[in-house]
N, C-alpha and C positions, 0 to 999 in steps of 0.2 A: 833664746836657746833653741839648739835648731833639733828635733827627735827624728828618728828613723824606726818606722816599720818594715819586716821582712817576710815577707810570706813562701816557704818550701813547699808548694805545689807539687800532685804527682807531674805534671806536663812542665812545668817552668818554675823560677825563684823571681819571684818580684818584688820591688823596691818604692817604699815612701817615703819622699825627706819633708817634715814641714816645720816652721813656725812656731815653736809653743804660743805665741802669744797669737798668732793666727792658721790655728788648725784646719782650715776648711780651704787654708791656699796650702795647693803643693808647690814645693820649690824644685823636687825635681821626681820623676817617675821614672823607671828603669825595668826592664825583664832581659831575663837568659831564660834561655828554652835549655832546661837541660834532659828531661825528662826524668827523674827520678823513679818514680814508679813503672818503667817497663821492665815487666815479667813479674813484679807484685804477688796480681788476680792470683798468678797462675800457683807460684812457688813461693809464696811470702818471704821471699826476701829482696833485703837492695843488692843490685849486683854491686862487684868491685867496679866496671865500668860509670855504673851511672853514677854511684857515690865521687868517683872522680870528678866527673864531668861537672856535678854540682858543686862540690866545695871548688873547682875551677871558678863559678858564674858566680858562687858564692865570695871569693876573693876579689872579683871584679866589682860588685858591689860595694862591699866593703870600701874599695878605693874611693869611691862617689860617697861615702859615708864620710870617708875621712877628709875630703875637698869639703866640703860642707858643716864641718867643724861641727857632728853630731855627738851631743853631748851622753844622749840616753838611747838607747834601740833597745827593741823586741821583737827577736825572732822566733817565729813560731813555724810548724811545721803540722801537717794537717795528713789526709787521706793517708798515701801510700807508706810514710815513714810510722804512721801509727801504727798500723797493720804488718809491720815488715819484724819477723824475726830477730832480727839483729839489726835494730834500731838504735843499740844502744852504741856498737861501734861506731854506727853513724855519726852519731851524736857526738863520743868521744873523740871521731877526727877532726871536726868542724870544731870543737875547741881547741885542740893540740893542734893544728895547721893554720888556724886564723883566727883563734881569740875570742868567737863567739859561741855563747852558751843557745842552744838551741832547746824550745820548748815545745812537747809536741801536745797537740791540743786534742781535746775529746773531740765528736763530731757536732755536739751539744753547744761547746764553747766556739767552733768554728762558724755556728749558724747567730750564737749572739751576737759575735763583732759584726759576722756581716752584716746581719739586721739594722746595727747601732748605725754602721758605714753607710748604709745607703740612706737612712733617716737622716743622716747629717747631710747627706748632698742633696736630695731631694723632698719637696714639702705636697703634702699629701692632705687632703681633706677629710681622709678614712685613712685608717691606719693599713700601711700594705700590708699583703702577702709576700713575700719575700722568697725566691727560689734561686740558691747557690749552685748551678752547675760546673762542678769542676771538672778534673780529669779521672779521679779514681771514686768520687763523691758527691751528693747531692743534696743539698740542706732544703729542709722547709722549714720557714718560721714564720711565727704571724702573732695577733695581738697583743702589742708592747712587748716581744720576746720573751712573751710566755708560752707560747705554744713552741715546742722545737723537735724536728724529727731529719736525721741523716740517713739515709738509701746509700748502699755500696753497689753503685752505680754512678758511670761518668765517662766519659770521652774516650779518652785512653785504653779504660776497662774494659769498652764495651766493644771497642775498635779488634784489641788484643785476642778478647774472648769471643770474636767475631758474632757476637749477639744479635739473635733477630726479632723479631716485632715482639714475637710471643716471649722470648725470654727478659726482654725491658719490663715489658707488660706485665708479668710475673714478680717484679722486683719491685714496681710502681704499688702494686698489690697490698705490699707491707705497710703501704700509709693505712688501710682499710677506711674505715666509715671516717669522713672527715669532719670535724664541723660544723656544723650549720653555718655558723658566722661567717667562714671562709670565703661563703659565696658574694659576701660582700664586698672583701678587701682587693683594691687591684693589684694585678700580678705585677711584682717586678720579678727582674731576671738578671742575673751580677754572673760574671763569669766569660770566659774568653770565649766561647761557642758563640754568647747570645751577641757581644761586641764585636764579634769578625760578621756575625750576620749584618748586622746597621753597615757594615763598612763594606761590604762588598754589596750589595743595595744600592751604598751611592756608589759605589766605583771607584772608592779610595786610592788614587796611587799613594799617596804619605797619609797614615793615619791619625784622623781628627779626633781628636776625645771633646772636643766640645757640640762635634757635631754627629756623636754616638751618645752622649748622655742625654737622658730623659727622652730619647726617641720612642715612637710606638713602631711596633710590628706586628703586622694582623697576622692568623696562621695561612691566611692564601699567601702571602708574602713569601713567608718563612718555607711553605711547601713549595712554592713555584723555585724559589734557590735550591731546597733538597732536590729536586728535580734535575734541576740544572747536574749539581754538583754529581751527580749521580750516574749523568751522562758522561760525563769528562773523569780521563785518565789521571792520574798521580800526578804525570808531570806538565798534564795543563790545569792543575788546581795550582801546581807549585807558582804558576803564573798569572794568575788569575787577582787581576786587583782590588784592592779591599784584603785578602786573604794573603797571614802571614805562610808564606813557604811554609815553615816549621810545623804550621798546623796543618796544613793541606791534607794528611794522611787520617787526621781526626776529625775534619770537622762533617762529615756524612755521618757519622754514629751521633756526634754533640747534636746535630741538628734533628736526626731523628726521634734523642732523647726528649727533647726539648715537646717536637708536633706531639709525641704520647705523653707528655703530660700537661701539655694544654687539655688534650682530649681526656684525657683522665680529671681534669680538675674543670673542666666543660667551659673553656676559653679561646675564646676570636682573637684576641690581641693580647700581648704584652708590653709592657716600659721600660727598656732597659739603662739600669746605672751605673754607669763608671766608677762611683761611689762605694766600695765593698771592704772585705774585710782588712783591709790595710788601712784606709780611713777607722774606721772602727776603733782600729787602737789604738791609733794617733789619740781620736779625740778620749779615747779611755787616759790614755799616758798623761794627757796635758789637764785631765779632770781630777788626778790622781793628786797631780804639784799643787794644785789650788788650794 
């Protein structure tokens, strides 16, 4: 039996098809960049535009569900639609135009699939730290997904609200006193920001997901790219290898997010995993049937 996860991102909708009886192989991976979440921050709502755009990426998916003879899906929807006023139309179109119930998740329940997702792709000698940067959001989680804390703070947000050092710095703030234990757990980092960094590093013309999983990046790395990317105009990021066009306009705020909270959580390197919250609950779904 083949199950499908759906994740509605503020920046994109992404897709996992796998295996119930082997969860930890994808059989097929898919994203639309729809952007969901622009103008959010500003006016908590989804425009009529973007709500198109996504139930568009969202039908297109759906077809790659239905090639793949997916028996179960769970679609979940996280930062910007949780936050959005009229959430609920949303929600009602994406039934009435294509049949799927969409479920929108606390920030809480976003940070334990990822948590679960990346423990399932990656094996750890100490339990990680886990940091979710998305577009509109930013999960911490850490021992055995007991500890869980989301920051409204993310890519898109910070791009939009044109945020500068002190204003991240400000929002980073809200984790307060951490503890103690933290300083033990290694950082991982799930999310599109930390995956176009490994991939424009190596200079990806077609992107590798086997050769962005469990990669490390030190923050001189990570700073010498913000650098780069800092120098260069919109439409030479848009061409810049490794780096999807779509995100080109976000990924100078993801990356700066990222350097202040290494620095806030007093970190040289991170490991990043392809493994996140679409894994997650796959292997929740397929632990369910058992």
């Amino acid at each position: 039996m083949n199950y499908a996860a759906i994740d509605i991102g503020t920046n994109s909708c992404r897709l996992l098809v796998a295996d119930a009886s082997e969860p930890g192989r994808a059989l097929m991976r898919e994203i639309q960049t729809t952007r969901i979440g622009a103008g959010v921050d500003q006016n908590k709502h989804l425009s009529p535009e973007a709500m198109d755009r996504t139930i568009q990426g969202l039908a297109k998916l759906q077809q790659i569900t239905q090639s793949y003879n997916v028996v179960h899906a769970r679609i979940v929807a996280t930062s910007a639609v949780r936050e959005a006023d009229n959430r609920q139309h949303f929600i009602k179109r994406v039934q009435q135009e294509i049949g799927w119930d969409v479920e929108v998740i606390t920030g809480e329940e976003e940070a334990r699939l990822s948590y679960r997702g990346v423990c399932s792709g990656l094996a750890f000698e100490h339990l990680p730290l886990v940091v979710d940067l998305g577009g509109g959001s930013t999960e911490f989680m850490a021992g055995d997904d007991k500890e869980l804390i989301s920051l409204p703070i993310g890519a898109v947000r910070a791009t939009e609200a044109e945020m500068s050092i002190a204003d991240i710095y400000a929002r980073l703030k809200q984790l307060g006193n951490l503890p103690e234990t933290w300083k033990d757990y290694p950082l991982v980092v799930v999310g599109g920001t930390a995956t176009s960094l490994v991939s424009i590093k190596h200079g990806m013309d077609e992107y590798n997901r086997d050769m962005v999983h469990g990669q490390t990046l030190t923050r001189q790395e990570i700073m010498d790219i913000y650098a780069m990317l800092e120098r260069m105009p919109l439409n030479l990021r848009r061409r810049l290898p490794g780096l999807q066009p779509e995100r080109a306009d976000i990924i100078n705020k993801g990356a700066l997010i990222l350097l202040l909270i290494m620095d806030y959580l007093v970190r040289e390197e991170i490991i990043v995993s392809e493994s996140d919250i679409l894994d997650g609950i796959i292997e929740e779904m397929t632990r369910e049937e058992i």
